[in-house]
mmCIF file of the N, C-alpha and C atoms, coordinates in Angstrom:
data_MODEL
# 
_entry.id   MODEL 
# 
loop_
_atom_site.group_PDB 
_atom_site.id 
_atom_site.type_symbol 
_atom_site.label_atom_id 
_atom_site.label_alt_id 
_atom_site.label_comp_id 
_atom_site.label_asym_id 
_atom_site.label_entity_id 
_atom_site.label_seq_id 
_atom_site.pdbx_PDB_ins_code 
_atom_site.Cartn_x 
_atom_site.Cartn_y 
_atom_site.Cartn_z 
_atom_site.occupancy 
_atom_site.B_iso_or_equiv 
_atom_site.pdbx_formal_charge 
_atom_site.auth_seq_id 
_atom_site.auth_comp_id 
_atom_site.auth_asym_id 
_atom_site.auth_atom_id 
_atom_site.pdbx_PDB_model_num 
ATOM 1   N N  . UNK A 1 1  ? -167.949 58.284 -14.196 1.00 0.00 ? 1  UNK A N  1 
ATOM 2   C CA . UNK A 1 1  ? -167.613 58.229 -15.594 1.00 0.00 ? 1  UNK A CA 1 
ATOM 3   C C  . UNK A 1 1  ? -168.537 59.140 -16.401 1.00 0.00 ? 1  UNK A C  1 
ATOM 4   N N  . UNK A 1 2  ? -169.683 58.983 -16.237 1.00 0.00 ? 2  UNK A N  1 
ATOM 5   C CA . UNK A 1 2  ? -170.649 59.857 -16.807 1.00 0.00 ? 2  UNK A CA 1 
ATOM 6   C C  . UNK A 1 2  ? -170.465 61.450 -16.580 1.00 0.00 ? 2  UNK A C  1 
ATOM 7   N N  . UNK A 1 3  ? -170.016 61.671 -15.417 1.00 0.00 ? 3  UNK A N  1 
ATOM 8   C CA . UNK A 1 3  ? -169.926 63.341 -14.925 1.00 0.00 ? 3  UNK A CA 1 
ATOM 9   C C  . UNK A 1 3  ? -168.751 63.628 -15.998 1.00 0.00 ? 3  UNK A C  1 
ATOM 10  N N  . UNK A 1 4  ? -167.832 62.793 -16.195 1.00 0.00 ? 4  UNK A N  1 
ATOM 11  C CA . UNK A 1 4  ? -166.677 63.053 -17.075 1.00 0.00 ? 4  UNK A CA 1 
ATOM 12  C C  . UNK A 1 4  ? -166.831 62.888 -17.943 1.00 0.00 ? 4  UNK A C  1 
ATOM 13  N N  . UNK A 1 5  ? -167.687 62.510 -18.872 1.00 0.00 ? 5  UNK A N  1 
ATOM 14  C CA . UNK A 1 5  ? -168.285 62.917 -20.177 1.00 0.00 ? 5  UNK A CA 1 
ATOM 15  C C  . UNK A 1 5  ? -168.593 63.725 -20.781 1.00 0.00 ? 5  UNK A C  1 
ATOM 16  N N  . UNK A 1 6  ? -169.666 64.530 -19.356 1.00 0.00 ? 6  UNK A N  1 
ATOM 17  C CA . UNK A 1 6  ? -170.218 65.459 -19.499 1.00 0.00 ? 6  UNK A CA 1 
ATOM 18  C C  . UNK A 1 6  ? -169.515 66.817 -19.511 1.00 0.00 ? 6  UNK A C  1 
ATOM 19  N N  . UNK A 1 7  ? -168.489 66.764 -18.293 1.00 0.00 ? 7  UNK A N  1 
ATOM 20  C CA . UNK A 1 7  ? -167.922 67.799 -18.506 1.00 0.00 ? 7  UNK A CA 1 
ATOM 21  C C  . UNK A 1 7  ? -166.330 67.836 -19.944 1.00 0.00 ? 7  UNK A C  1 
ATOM 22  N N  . UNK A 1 8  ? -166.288 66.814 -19.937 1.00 0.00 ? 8  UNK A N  1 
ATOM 23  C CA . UNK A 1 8  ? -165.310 67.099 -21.410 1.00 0.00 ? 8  UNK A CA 1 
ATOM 24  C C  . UNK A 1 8  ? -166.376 67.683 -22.325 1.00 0.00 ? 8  UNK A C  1 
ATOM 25  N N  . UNK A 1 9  ? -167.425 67.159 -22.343 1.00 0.00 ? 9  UNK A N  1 
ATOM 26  C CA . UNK A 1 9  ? -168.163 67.508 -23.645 1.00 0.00 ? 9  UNK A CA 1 
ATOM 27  C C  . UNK A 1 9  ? -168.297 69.141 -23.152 1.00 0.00 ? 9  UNK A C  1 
ATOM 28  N N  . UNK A 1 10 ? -168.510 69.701 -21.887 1.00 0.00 ? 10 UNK A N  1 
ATOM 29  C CA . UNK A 1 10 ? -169.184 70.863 -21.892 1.00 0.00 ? 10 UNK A CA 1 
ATOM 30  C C  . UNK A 1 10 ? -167.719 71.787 -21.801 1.00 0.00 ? 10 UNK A C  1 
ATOM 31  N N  . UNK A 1 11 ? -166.608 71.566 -21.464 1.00 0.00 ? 11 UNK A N  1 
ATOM 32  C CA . UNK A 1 11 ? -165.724 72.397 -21.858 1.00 0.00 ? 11 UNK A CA 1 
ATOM 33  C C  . UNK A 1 11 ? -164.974 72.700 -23.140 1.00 0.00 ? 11 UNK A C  1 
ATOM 34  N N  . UNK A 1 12 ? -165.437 71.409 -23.824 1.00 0.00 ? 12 UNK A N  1 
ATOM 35  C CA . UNK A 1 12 ? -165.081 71.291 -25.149 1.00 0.00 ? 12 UNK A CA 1 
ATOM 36  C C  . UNK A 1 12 ? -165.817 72.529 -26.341 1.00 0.00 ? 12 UNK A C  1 
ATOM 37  N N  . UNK A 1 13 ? -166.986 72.434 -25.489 1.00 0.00 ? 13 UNK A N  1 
ATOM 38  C CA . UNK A 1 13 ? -167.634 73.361 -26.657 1.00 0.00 ? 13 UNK A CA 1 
ATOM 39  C C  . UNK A 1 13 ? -167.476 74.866 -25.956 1.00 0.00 ? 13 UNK A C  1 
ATOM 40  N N  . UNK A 1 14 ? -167.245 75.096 -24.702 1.00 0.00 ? 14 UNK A N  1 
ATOM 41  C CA . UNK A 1 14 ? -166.569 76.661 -24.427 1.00 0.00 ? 14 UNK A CA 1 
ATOM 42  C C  . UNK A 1 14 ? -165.238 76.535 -25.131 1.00 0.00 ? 14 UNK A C  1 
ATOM 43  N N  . UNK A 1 15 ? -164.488 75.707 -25.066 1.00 0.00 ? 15 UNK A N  1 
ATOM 44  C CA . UNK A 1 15 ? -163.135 76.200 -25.826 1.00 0.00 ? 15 UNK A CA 1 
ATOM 45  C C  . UNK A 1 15 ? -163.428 76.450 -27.582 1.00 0.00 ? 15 UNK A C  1 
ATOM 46  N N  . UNK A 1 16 ? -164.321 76.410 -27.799 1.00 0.00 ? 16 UNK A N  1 
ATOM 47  C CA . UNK A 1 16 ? -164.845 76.453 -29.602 1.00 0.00 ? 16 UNK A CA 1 
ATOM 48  C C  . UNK A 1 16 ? -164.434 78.217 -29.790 1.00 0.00 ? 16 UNK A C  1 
ATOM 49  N N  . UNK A 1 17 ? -164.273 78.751 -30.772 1.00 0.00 ? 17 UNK A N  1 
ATOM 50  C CA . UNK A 1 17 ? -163.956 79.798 -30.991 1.00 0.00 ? 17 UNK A CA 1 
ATOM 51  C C  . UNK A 1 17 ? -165.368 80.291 -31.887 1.00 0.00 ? 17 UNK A C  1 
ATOM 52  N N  . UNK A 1 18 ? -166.111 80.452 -31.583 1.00 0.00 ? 18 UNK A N  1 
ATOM 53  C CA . UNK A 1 18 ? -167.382 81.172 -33.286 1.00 0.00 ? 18 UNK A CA 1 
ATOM 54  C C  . UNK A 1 18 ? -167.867 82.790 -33.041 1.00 0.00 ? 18 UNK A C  1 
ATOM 55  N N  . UNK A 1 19 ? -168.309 82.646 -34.282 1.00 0.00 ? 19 UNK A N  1 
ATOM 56  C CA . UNK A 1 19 ? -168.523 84.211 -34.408 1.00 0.00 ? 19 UNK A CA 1 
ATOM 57  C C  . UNK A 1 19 ? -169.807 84.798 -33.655 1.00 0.00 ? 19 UNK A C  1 
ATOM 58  N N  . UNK A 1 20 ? -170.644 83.099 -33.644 1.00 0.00 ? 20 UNK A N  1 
ATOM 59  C CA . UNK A 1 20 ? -171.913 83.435 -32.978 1.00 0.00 ? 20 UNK A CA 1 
ATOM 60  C C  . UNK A 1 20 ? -172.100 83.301 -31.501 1.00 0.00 ? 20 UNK A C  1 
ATOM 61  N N  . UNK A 1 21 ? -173.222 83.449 -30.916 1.00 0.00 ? 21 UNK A N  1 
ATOM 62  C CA . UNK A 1 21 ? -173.282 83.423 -29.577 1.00 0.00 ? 21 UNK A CA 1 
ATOM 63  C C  . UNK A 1 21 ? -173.830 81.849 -29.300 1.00 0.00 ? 21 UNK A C  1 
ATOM 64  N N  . UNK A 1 22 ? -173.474 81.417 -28.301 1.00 0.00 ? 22 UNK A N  1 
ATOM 65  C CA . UNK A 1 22 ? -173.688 80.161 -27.927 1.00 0.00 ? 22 UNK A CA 1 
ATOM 66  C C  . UNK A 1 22 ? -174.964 80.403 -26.877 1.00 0.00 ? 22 UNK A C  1 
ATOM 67  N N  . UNK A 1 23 ? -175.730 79.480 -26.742 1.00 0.00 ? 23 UNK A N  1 
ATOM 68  C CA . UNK A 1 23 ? -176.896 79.597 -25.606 1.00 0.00 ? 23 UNK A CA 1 
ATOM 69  C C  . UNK A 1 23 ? -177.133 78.522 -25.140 1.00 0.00 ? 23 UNK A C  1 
ATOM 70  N N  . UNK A 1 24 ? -177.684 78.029 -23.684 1.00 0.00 ? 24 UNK A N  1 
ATOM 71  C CA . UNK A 1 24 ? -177.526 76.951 -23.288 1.00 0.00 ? 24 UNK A CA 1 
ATOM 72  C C  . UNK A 1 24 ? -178.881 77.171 -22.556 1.00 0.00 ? 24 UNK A C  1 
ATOM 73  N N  . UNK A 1 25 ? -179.753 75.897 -22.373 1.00 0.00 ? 25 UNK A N  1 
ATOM 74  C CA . UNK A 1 25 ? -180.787 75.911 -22.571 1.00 0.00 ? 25 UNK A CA 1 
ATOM 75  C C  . UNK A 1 25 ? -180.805 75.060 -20.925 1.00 0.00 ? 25 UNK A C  1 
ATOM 76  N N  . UNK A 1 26 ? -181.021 75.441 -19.358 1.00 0.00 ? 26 UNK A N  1 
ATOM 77  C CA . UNK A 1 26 ? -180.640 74.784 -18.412 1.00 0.00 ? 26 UNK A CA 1 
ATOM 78  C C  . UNK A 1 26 ? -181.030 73.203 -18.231 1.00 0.00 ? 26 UNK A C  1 
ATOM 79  N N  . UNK A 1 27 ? -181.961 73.084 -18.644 1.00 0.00 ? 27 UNK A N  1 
ATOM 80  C CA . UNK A 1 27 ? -183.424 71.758 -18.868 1.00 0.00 ? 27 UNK A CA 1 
ATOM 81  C C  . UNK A 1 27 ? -182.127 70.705 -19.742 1.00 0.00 ? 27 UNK A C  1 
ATOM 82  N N  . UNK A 1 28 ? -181.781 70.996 -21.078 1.00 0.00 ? 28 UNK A N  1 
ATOM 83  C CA . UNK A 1 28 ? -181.203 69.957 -21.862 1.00 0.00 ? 28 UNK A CA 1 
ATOM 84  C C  . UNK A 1 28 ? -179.740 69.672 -21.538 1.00 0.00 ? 28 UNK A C  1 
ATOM 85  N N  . UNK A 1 29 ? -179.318 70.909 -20.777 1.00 0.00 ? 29 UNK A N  1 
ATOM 86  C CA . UNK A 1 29 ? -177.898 70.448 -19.862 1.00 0.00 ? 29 UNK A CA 1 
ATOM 87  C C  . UNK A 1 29 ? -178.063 69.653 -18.893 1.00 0.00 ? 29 UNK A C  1 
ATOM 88  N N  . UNK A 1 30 ? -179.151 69.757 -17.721 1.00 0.00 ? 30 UNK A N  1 
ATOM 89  C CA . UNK A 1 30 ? -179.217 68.562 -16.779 1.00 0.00 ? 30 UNK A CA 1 
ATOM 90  C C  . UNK A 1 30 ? -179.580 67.515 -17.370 1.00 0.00 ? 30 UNK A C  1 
ATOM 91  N N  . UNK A 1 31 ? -180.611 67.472 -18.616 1.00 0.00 ? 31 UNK A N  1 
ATOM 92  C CA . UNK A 1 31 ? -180.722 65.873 -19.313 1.00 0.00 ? 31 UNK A CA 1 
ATOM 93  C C  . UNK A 1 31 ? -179.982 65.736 -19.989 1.00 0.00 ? 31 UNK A C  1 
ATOM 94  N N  . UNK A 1 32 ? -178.763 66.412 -20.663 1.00 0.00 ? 32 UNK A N  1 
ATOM 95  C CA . UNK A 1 32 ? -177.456 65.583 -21.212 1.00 0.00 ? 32 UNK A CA 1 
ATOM 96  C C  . UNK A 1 32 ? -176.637 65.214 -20.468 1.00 0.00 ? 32 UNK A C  1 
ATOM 97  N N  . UNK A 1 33 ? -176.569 65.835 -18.790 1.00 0.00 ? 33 UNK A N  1 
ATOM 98  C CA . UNK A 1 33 ? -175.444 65.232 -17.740 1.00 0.00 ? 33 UNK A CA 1 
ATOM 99  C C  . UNK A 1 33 ? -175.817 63.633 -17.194 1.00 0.00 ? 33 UNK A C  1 
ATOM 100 N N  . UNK A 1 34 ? -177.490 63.737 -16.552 1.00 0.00 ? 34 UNK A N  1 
ATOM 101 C CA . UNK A 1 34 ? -178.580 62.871 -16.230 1.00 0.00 ? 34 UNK A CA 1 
ATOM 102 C C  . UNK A 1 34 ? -178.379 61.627 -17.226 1.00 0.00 ? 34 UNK A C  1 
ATOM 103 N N  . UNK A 1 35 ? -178.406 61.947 -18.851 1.00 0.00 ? 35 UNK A N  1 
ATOM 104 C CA . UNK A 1 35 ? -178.036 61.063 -19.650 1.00 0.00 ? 35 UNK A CA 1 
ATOM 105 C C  . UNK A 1 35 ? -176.668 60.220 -19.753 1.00 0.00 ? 35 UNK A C  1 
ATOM 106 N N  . UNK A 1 36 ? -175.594 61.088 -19.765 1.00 0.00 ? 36 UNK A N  1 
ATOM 107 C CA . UNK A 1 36 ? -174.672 60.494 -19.827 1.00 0.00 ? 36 UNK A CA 1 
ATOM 108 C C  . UNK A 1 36 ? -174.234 59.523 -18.950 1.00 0.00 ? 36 UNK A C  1 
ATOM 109 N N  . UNK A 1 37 ? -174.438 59.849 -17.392 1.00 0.00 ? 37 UNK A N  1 
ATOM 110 C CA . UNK A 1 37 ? -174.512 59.012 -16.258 1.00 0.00 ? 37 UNK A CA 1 
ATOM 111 C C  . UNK A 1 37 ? -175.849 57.964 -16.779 1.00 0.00 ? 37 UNK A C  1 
ATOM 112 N N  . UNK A 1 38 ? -176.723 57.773 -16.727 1.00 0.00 ? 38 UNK A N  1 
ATOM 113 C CA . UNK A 1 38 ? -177.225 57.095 -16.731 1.00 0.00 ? 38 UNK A CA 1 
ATOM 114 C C  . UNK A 1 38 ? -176.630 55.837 -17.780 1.00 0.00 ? 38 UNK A C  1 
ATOM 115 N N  . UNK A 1 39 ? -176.133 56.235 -18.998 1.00 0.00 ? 39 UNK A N  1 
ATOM 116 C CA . UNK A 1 39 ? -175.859 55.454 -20.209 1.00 0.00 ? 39 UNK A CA 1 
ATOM 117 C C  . UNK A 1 39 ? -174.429 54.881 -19.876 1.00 0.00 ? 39 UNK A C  1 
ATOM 118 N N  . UNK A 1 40 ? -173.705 55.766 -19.407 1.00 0.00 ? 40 UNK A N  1 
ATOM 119 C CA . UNK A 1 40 ? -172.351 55.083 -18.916 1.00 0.00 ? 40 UNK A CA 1 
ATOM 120 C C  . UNK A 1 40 ? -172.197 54.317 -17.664 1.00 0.00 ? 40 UNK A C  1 
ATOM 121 N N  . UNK A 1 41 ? -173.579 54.247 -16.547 1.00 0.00 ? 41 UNK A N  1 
ATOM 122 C CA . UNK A 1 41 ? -173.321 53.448 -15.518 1.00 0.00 ? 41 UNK A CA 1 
ATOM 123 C C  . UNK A 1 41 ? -174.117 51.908 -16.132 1.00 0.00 ? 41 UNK A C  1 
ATOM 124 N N  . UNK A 1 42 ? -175.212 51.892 -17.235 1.00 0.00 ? 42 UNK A N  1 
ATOM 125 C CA . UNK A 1 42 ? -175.576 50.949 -17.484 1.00 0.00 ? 42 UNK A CA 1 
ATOM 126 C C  . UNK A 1 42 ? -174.384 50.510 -18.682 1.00 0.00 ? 42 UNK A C  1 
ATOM 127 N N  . UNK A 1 43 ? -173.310 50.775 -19.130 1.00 0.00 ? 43 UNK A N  1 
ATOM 128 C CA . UNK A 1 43 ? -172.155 50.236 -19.988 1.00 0.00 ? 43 UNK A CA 1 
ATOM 129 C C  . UNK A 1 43 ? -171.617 49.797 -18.995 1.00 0.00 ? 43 UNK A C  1 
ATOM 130 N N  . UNK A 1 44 ? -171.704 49.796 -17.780 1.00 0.00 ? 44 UNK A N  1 
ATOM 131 C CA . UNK A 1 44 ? -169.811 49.937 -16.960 1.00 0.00 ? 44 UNK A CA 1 
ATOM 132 C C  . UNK A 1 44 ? -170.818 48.549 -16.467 1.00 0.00 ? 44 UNK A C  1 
ATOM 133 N N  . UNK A 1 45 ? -172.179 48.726 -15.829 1.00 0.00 ? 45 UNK A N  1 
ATOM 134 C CA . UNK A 1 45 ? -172.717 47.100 -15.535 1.00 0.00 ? 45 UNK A CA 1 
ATOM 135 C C  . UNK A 1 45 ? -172.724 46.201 -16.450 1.00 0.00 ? 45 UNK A C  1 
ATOM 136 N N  . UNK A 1 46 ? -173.079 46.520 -17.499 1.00 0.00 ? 46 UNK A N  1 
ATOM 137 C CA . UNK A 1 46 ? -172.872 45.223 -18.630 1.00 0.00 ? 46 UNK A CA 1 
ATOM 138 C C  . UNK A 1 46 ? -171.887 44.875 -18.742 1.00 0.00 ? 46 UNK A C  1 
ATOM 139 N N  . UNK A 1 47 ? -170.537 45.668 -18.904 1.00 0.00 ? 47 UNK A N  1 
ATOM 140 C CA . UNK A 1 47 ? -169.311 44.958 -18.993 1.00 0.00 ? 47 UNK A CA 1 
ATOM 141 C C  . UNK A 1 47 ? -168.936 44.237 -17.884 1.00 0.00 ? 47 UNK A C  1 
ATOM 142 N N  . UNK A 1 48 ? -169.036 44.767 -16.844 1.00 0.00 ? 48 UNK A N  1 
ATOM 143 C CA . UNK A 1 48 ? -168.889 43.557 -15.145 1.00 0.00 ? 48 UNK A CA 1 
ATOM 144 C C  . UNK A 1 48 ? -169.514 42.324 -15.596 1.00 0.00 ? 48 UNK A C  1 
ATOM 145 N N  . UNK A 1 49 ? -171.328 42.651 -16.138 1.00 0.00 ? 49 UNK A N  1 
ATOM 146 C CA . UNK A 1 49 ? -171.601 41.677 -16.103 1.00 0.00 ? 49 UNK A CA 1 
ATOM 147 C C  . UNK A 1 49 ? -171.509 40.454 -16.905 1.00 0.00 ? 49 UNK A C  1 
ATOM 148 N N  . UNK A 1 50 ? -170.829 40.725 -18.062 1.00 0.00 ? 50 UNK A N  1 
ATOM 149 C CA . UNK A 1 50 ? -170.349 39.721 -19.098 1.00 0.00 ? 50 UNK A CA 1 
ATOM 150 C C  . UNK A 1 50 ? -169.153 39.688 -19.365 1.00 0.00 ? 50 UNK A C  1 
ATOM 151 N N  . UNK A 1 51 ? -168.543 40.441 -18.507 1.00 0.00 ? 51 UNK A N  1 
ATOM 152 C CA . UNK A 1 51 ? -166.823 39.928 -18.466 1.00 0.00 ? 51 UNK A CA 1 
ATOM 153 C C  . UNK A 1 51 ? -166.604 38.400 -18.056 1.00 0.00 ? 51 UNK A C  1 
ATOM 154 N N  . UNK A 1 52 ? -166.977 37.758 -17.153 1.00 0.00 ? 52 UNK A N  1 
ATOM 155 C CA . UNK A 1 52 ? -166.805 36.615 -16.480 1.00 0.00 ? 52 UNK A CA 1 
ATOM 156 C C  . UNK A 1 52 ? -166.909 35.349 -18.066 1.00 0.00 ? 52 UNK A C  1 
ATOM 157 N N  . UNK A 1 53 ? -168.323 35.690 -18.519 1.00 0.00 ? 53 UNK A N  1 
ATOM 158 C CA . UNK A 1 53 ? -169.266 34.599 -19.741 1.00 0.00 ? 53 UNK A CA 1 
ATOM 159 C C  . UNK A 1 53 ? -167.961 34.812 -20.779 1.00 0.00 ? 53 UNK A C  1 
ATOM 160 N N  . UNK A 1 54 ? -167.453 36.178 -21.448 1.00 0.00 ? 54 UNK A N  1 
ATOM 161 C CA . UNK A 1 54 ? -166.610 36.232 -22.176 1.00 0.00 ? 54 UNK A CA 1 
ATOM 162 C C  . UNK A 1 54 ? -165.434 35.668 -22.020 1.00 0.00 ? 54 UNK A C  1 
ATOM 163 N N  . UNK A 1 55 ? -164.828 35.977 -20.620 1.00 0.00 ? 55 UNK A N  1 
ATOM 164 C CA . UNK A 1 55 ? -163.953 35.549 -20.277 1.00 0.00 ? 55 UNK A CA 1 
ATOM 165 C C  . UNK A 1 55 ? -163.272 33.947 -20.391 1.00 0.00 ? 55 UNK A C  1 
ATOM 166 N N  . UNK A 1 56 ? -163.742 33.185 -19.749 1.00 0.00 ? 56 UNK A N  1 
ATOM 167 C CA . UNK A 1 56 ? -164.334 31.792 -19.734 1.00 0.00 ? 56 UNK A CA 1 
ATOM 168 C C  . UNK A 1 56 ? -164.959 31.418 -21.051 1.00 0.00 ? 56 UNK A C  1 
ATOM 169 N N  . UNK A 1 57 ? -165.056 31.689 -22.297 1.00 0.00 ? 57 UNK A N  1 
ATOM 170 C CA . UNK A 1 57 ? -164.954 31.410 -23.420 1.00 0.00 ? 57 UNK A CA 1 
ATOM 171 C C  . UNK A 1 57 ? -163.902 31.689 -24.294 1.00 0.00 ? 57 UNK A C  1 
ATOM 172 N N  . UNK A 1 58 ? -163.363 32.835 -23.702 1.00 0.00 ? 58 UNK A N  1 
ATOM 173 C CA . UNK A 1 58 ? -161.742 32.745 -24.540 1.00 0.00 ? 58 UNK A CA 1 
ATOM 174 C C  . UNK A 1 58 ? -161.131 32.096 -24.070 1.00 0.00 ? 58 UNK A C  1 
ATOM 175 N N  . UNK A 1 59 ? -160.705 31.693 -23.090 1.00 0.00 ? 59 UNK A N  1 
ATOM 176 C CA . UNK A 1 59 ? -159.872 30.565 -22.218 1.00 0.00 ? 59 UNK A CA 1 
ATOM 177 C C  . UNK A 1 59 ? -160.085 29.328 -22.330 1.00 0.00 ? 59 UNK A C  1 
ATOM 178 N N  . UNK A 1 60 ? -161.304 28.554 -22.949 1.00 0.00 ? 60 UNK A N  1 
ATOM 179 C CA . UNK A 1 60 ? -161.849 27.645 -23.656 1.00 0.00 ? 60 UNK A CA 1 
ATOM 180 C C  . UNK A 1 60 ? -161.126 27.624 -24.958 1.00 0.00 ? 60 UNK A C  1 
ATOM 181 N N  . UNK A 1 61 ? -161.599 28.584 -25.853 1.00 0.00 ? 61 UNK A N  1 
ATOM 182 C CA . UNK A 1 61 ? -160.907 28.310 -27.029 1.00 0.00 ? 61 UNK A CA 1 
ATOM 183 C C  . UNK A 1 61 ? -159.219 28.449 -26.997 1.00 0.00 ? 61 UNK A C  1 
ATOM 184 N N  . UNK A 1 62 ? -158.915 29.327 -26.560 1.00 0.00 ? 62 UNK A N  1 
ATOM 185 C CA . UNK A 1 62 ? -157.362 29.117 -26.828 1.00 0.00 ? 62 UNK A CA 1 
ATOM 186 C C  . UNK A 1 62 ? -156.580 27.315 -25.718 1.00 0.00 ? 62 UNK A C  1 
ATOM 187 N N  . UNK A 1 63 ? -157.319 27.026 -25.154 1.00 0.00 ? 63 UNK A N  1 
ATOM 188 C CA . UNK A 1 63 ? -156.953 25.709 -24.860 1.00 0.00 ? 63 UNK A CA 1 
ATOM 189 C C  . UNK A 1 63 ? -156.690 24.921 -25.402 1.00 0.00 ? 63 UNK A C  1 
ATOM 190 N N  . UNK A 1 64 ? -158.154 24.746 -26.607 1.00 0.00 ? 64 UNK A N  1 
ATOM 191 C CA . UNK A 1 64 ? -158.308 23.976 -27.044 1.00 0.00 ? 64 UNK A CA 1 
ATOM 192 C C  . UNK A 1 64 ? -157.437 24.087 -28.816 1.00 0.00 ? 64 UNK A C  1 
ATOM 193 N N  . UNK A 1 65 ? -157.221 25.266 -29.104 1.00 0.00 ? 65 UNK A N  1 
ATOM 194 C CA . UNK A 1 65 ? -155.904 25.419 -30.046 1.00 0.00 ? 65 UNK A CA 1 
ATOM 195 C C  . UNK A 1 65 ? -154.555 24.839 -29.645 1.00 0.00 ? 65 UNK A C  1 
ATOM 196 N N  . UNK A 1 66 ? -154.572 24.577 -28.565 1.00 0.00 ? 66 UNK A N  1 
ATOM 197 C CA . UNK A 1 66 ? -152.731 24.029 -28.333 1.00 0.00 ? 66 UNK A CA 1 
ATOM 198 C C  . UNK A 1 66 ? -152.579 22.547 -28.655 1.00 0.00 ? 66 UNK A C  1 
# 
């Protein structure tokens, strides 16, 4: 998920059209790829891990509405 972040984000900004020159700096591209993986594999665990707690509380309340 993270690699696919990264690369939408990084083709996104080659498809940009400007007048100026773009420069890419190698260091802050591997820590924005490094980042994104990192930030999107700790989202994708939190949601596993509190799907169940959430879960099992909506199913509680709508029970208890009928």
């Amino acid at each position: 998920m993270g690699s696919g972040i990264a690369t939408m984000h990084y083709t996104g900004m080659e498809a940009m059209r400007l007048s100026g020159m773009c420069h890419f700096s190698s260091g802050l591209v591997t820590l924005s790829v490094v980042l994104a993986i990192v930030i999107s594999l700790v989202a994708l665990w939190l949601t596993f891990y509190f799907r169940n707690d959430v879960k099992g509380k909506w199913q509680q309340n709508s029970r208890a509405q009928c």
